[in-house]
BAZABA-643410 format. One record per residue (C-alpha): x negated, y negated, z negated. Coordinates in Angstrom, 1 decimal, m for minus. Example, Ala and Ser with C-alpha at 12.3 -4.5 7.8 and 13.67 -1.06 7.14 Angstrom:
BEGIN
+--------+--------+--------+
|     xx |     yy |     zz |
+--------+--------+--------+
|  m12.3 |    4.5 |   m7.8 |
|  m13.7 |    1.1 |   m7.1 |
+--------+--------+--------+
//
This chain:
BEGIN
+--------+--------+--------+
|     xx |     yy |     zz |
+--------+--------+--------+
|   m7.6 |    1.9 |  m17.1 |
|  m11.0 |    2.4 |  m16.6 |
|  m11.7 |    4.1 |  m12.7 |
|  m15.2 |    5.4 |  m13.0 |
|  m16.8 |    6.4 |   m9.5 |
|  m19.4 |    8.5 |   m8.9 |
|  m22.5 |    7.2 |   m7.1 |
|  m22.9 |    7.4 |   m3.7 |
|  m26.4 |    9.0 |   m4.1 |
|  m27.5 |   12.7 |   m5.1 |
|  m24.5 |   13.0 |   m7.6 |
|  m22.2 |   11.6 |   m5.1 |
|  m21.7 |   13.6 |   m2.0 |
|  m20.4 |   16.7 |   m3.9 |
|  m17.7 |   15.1 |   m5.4 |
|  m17.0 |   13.2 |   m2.0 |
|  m16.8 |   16.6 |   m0.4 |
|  m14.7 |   18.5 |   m3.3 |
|  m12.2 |   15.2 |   m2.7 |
|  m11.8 |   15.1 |    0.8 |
|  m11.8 |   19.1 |    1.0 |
|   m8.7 |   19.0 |   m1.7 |
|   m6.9 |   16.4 |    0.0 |
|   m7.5 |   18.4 |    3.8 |
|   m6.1 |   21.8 |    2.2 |
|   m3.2 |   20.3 |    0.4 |
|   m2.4 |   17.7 |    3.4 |
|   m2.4 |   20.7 |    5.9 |
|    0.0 |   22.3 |    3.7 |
|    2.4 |   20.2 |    3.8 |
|    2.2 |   19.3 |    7.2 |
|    3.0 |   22.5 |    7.8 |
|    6.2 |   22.7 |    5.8 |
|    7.4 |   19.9 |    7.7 |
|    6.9 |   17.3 |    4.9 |
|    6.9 |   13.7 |    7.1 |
|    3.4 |   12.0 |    6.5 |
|    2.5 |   15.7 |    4.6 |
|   m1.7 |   15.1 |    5.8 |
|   m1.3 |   11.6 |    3.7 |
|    0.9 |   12.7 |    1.0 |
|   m0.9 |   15.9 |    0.4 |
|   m4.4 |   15.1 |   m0.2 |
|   m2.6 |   11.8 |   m2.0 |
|   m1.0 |   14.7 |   m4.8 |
|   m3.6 |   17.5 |   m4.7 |
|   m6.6 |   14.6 |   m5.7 |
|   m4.5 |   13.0 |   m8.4 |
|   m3.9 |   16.2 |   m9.8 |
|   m7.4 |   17.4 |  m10.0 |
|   m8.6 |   13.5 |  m11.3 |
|   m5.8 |   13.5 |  m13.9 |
|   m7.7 |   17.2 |  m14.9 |
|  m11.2 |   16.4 |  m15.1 |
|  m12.4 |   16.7 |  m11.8 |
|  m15.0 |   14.5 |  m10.2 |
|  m13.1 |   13.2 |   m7.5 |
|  m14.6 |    9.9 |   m4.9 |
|  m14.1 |    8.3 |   m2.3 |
|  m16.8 |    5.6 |   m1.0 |
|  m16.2 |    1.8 |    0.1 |
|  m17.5 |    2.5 |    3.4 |
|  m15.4 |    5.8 |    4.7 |
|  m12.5 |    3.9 |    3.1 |
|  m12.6 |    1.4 |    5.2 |
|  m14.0 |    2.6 |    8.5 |
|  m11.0 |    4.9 |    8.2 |
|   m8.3 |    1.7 |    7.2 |
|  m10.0 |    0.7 |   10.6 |
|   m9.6 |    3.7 |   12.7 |
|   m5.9 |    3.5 |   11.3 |
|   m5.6 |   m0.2 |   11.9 |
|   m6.5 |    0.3 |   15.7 |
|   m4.3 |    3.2 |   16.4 |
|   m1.4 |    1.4 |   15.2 |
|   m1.7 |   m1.2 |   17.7 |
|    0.2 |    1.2 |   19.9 |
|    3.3 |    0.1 |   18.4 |
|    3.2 |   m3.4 |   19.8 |
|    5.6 |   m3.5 |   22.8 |
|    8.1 |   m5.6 |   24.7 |
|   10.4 |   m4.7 |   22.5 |
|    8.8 |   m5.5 |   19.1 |
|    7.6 |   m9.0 |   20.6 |
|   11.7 |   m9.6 |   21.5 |
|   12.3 |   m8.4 |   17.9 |
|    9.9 |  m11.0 |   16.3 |
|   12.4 |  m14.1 |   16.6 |
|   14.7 |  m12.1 |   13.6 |
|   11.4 |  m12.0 |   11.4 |
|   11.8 |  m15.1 |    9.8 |
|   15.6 |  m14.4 |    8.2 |
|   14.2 |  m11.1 |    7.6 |
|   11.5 |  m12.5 |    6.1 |
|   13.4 |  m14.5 |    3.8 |
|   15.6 |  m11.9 |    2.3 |
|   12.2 |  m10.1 |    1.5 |
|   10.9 |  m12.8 |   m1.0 |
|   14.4 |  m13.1 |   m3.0 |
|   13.9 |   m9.4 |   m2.9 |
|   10.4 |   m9.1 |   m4.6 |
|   11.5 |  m12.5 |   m6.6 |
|   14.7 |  m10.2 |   m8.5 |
|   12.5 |   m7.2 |   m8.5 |
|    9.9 |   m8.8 |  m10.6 |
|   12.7 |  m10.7 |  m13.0 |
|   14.2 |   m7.2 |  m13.4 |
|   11.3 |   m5.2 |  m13.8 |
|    9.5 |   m7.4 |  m16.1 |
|   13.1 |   m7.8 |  m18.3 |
|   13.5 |   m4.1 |  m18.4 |
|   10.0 |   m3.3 |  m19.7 |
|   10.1 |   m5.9 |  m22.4 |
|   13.5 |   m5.6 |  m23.6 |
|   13.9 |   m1.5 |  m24.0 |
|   10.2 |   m0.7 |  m24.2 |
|    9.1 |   m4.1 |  m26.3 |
|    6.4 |   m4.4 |  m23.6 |
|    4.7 |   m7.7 |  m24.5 |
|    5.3 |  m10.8 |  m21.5 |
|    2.4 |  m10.8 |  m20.0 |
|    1.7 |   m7.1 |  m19.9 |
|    5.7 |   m6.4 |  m18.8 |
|    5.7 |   m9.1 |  m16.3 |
|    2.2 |   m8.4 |  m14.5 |
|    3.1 |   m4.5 |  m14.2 |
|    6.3 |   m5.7 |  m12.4 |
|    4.3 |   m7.7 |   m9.6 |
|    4.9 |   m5.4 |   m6.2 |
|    1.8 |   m4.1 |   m4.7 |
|   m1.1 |   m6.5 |   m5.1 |
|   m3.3 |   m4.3 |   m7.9 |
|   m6.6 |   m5.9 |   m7.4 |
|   m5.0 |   m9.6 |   m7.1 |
|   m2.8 |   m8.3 |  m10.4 |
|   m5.9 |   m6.7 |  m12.1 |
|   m7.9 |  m10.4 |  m11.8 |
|   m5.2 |  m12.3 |  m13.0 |
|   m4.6 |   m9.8 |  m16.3 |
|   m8.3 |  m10.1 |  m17.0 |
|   m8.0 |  m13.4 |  m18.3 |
|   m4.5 |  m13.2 |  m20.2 |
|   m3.9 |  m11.6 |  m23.7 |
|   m2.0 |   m7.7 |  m21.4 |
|   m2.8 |   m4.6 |  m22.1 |
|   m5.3 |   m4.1 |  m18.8 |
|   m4.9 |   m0.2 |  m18.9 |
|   m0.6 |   m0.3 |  m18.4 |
|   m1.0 |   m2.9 |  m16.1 |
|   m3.3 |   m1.0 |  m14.0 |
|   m1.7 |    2.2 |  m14.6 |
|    2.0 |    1.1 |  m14.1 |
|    0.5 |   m0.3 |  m10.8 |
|   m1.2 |    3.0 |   m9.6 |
|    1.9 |    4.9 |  m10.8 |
|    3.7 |    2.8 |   m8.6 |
|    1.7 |    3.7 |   m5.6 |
|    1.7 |    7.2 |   m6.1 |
|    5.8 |    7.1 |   m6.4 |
|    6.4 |    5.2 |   m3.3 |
|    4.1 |    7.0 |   m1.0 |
|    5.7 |   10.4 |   m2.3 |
|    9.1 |    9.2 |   m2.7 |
|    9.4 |    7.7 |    1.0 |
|    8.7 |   10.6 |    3.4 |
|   11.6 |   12.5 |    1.1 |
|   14.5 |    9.3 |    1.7 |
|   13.5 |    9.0 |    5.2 |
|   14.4 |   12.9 |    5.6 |
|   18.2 |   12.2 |    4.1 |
|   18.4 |    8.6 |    5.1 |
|   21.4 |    7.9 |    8.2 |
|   19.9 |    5.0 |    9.4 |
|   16.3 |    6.1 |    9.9 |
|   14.6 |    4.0 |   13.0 |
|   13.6 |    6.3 |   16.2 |
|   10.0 |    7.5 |   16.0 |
|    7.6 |    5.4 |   18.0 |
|    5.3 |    7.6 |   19.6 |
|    2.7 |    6.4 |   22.1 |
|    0.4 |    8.9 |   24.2 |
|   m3.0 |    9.5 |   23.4 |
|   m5.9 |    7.0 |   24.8 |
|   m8.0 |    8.0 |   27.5 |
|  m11.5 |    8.0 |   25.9 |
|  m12.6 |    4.9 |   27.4 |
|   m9.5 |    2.9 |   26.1 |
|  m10.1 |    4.7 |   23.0 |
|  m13.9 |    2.9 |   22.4 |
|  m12.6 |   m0.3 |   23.7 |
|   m9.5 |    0.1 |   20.9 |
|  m12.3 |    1.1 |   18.4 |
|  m14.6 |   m2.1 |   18.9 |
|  m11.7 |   m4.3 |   19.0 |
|  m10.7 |   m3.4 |   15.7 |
|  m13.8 |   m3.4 |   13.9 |
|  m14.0 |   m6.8 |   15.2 |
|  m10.7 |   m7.8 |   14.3 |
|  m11.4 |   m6.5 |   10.8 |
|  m14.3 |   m8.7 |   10.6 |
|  m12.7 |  m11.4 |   11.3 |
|   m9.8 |  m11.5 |    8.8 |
|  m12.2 |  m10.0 |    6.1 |
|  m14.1 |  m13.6 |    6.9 |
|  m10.7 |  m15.1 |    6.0 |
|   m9.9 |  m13.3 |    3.1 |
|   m6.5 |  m12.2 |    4.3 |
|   m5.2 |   m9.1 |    2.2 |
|   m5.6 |   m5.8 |    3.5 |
|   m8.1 |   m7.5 |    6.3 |
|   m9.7 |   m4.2 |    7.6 |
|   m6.7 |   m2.3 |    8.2 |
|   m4.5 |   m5.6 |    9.7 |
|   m7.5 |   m7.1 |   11.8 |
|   m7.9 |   m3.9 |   13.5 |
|   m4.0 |   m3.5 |   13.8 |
|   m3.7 |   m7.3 |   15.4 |
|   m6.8 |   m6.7 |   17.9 |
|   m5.7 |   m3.6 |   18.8 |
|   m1.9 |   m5.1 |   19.3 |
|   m3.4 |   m7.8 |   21.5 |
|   m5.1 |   m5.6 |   23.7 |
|   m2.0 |   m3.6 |   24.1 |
|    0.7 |   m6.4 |   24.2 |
|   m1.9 |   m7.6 |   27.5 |
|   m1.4 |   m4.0 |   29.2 |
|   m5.6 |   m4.0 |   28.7 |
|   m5.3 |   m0.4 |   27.3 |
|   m2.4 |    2.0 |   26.5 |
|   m1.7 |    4.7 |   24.0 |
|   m3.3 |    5.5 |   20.4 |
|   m5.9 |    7.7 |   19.0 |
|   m6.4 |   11.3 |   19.1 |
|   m4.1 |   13.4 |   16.6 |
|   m7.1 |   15.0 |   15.0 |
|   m8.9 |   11.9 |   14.1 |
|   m5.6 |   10.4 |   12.5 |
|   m4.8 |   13.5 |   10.4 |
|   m8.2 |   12.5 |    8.9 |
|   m7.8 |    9.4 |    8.4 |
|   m4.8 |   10.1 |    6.3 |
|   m6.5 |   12.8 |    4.5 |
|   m8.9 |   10.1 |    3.6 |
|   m6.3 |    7.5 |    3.1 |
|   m4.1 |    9.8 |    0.6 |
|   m7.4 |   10.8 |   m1.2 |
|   m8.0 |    7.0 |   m1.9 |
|   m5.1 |    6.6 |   m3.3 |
|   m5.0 |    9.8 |   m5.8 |
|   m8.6 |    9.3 |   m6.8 |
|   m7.1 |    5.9 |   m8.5 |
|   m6.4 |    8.3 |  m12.0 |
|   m9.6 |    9.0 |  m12.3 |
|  m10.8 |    8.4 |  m15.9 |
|   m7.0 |    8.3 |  m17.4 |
|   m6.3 |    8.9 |  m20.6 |
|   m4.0 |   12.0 |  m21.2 |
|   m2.9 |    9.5 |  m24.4 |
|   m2.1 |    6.2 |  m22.1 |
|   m0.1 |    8.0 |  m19.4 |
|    2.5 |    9.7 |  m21.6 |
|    2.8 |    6.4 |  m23.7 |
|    2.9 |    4.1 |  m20.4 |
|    4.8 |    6.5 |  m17.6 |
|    8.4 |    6.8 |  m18.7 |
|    8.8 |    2.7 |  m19.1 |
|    6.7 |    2.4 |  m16.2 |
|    9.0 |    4.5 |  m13.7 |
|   11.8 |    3.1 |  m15.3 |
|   10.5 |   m0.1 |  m13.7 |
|    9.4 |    1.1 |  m10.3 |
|   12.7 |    2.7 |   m9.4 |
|   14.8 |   m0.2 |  m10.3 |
|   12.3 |   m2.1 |   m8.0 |
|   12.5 |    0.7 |   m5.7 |
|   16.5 |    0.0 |   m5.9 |
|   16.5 |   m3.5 |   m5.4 |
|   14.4 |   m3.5 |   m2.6 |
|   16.6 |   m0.8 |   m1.1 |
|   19.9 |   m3.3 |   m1.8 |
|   17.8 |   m6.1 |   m0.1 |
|   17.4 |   m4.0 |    2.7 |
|   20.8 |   m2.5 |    3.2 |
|   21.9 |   m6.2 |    3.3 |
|   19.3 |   m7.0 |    6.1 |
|   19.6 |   m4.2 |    8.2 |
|   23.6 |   m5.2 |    7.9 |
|   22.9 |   m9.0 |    8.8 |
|   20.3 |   m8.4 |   11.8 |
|   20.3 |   m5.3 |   13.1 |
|   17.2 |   m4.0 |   12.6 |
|   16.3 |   m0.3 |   11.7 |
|   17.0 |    0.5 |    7.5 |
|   14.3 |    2.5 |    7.2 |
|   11.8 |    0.0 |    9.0 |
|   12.9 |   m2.6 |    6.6 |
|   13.0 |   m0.3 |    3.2 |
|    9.3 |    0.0 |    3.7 |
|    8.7 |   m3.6 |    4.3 |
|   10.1 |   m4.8 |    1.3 |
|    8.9 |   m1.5 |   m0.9 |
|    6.9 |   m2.3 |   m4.0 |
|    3.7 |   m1.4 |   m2.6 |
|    0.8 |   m2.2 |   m1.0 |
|   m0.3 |   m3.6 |    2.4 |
|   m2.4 |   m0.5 |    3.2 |
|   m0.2 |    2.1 |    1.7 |
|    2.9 |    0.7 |    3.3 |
|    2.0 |    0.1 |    6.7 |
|   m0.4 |    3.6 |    7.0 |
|    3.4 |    5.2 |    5.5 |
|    5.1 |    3.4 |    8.6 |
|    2.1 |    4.6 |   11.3 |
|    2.7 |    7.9 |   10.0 |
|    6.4 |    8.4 |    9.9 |
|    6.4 |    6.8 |   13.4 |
|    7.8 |    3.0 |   12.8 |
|    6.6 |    0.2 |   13.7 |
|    3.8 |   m0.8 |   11.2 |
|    3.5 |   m4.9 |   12.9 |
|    6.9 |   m5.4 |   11.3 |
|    6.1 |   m3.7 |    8.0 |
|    2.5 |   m4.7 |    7.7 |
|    3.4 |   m8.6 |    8.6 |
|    6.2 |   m8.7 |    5.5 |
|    3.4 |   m7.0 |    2.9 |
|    0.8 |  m10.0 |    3.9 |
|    3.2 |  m12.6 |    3.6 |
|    4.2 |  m11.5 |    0.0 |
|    1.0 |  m11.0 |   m0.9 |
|    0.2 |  m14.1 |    0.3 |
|    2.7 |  m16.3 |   m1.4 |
|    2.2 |  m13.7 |   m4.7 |
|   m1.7 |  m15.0 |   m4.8 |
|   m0.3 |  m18.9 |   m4.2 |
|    2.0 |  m19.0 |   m6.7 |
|    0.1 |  m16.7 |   m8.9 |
|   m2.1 |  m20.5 |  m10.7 |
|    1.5 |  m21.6 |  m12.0 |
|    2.6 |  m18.1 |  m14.0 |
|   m1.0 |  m17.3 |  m14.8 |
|   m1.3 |  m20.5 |  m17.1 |
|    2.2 |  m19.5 |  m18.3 |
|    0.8 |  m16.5 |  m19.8 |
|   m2.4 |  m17.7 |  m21.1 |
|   m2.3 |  m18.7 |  m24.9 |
|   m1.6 |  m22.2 |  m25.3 |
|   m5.0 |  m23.7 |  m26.1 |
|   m6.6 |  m21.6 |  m23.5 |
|   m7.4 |  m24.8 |  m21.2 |
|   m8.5 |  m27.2 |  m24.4 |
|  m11.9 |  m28.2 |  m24.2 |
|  m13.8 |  m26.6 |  m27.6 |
|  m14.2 |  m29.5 |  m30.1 |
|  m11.3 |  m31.6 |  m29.3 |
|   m7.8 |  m31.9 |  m30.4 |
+--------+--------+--------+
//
C-alpha cells in the first residue's frame, strides 16, 4: 500500500491543518457522547474516512512524536506503590502473553491461507500482531503481496483502537480508572524535559516505540521518587490524542478502492480471531493472577506499542503494564523474525550467483 505524504513545505501545512481540524471536530464529538477515548477515536475515524475519499490528509514526523512524548510523560502518573507491588506477577503474565501472540499468529496465518488461498508468506506476515514497520521491512524482501500485508496491518489498527473503548463499556471486569491530579506548572516542565530525555535515550537504543516509552519510564521514575506528582493538563492531552488518532487514520491514505474490498473481509476475518484469542489468553490470566481483565486484554491485543498503551492512558489503566508486554513482544517478534524470514524467502535466495 503505497502512503504518499504531503511535503512539509508550501503544499504541506494545509493538509496538516484540514487533518488535525477533522480529527478535533470528530474527536470532540464523541467525547461528548460519552464514547471512552472519543478525542483519540474520533479524529482516528473522521481522517480515515476523508483519506480513504481523496482528501489530502498529513501528519508530520516531528508533531507526531513531540506529541508520543507529551503522552509518554503524562503517563508516568500511573506509576505508584501499587503498580511497583504488582510488578512481581509480570513475568507469569508475561508468559501467557507470548503463547498468546504465538496461537494468534498460527491461527491467523492458517485462516487466511486456507479459506482465502492467501499465499504463506503474505497470510503469515499479515497475521504478525502490531509491529507494521518491523513487518513491512521483512515483506520487502520475500515474494508477499506488500499492499495486503500493509493494509491487513493498518486495518488491524483501526479495528482495535475502535473496537476497545466499545468492550470496555460492556466488559464486568473492567480495572478502576487511574486518575492522577493535574501537575503544578513547575512539575509539569520538569515532567516535559524528563521525557524528551528519556525518549532520546531509548531512540539511541532502538527500542520500539522509544519516544513514547522513554518519556513514559522518565516520567515514571520521577514519580515512583515522589520528585513530582500528578499528570498533564486535560487540554494539552485531548490534543495529543487528536493528533495521535489522526496519525493513525492518515495510514489509508493512497488506498486503492480495488485492494480494500479484495483484502478487508479475509483480513478481519483474521484480526477478530486474533482479537479472540488474545481475549481467551487474557480471561485465563486475569483468572490465574488476579490482575484487572481489561488491563490485560489490551496488553496482549494485536496492536501496536503506541496505539495500545495511548488506548490504556486514555481509558484510565495503567499504561506501564500494557506498554512493558507490547515491547517485549515486539522485541522477541524482531529476534526471532532472521529464522521465519529465511523460511519464506525462495530457496536459492542466499546462493551466491554463479555457483551451484
Amino acid at each position: 500500500m503505497t502512503v504518499p505524504q504531503a511535503p512539509e513545505g508550501k503544499s504541506g501545512w494545509p493538509s496538516i491543518a484540514i487533518t488535525l481540524a477533522l480529527g478535533a471536530a470528530s474527536g470532540s464529538l464523541l467525547d461528548a457522547l460519552g464514547m471512552p477515548a472519543g478525542w483519540l477515536c474520533g479524529a482516528m475515524l473522521a481522517v480515515a474516512l476523508a483519506a480513504l475519499r481523496g482528501v489530502r490528509t498529513h501528519i508530520p514526523g516531528r508533531l507526531r512524536d513531540a506529541t508520543f512524548v507529551v503522552l509518554g510523560t503524562s503517563m508516568g502518573s500511573a506509576l505508584t506503590p501499587d503498580t511497583l507491588h504488582d510488578i512481581q506477577l509480570w513475568p507469569m503474565s508475561v508468559v501467557i502473553l507470548l503463547v498468546s501472540v504465538a496461537a494468534s499468529m498460527f491461527v491467523g496465518a492458517s485462516y487466511l491461507q486456507r479459506v482465502y488461498g492467501w499465499d504463506r508468506a503474505t497470510a503469515r506476515l499479515s497475521s504478525v500482531p502490531g509491529a507494521l514497520s518491523a513487518v513491512l521491512a521483512v515483506a520487502s524482501g520475500t515474494s508477499a503481496n506488500l499492499p495486503a500485508v500493509a493494509l491487513s496491518q493498518t486495518l488491524r489498527q483501526l479495528v482495535l483502537v475502535s473496537l476497545v473503548p466499545l468492550a470496555m463499556l460492556v466488559s464486568p471486569h473492567a480495572a478502576a480508572p487511574r486518575v492522577a491530579a493535574v501537575a503544578s506548572m513547575n512539575d509539569a516542565v520538569v515532567m516535559l524535559f524528563s521525557g524528551l530525555i528519556g525518549s532520546i535515550v531509548l531512540t539511541r537504543l532502538r527500542v520500539p516505540g522509544s519516544k513514547l516509552v522513554g518519556a513514559m519510564l522518565a516520567s515514571g521514575l520521577l514519580h515512583a521518587g515522589g520528585w513530582v506528582a500528578g499528570r498533564l493538563d486535560p487540554v494539552l492531552m485531548q490534543m495529543a490524542f487528536v493528533a495521535t488518532g489522526a496519525v493513525i487514520g492518515s495510514r489509508f491514505a493512497g488506498t486503492r478502492v480495488d485492494l480494500l474490498v479484495a483484502t478487508i473481509k479475509p483480513a478481519l476475518g483474521s484480526i477478530f480471531a486474533a482479537i479472540s484469542i488474545s481475549a481467551v489468553f487474557a480471561w485465563l490470566c486475569h483468572v490465574l493472577l488476579d490482575l484487572p481483565f481489561s488491563e490485560i486484554w489490551l496488553a496482549y491485543a494485536p496492536g501496536g506499542v503506541e496505539a495500545m498503551t495511548i488506548m490504556a492512558f486514555a481509558l484510565n489503566l495503567d499504561p506501564s503494564y500494557v506498554s512493558t508486554h507490547h515491547v517485549i513482544r515486539l522485541l522477541v517478534l524482531m529476534l526471532l523474525s532472521p529464522l521465519w524470514t529465511r523460511s519464506l524467502l525462495p530457496k536459492n535466495a542466499f546462493d551466491i550467483p554463479g555457483q551451484k
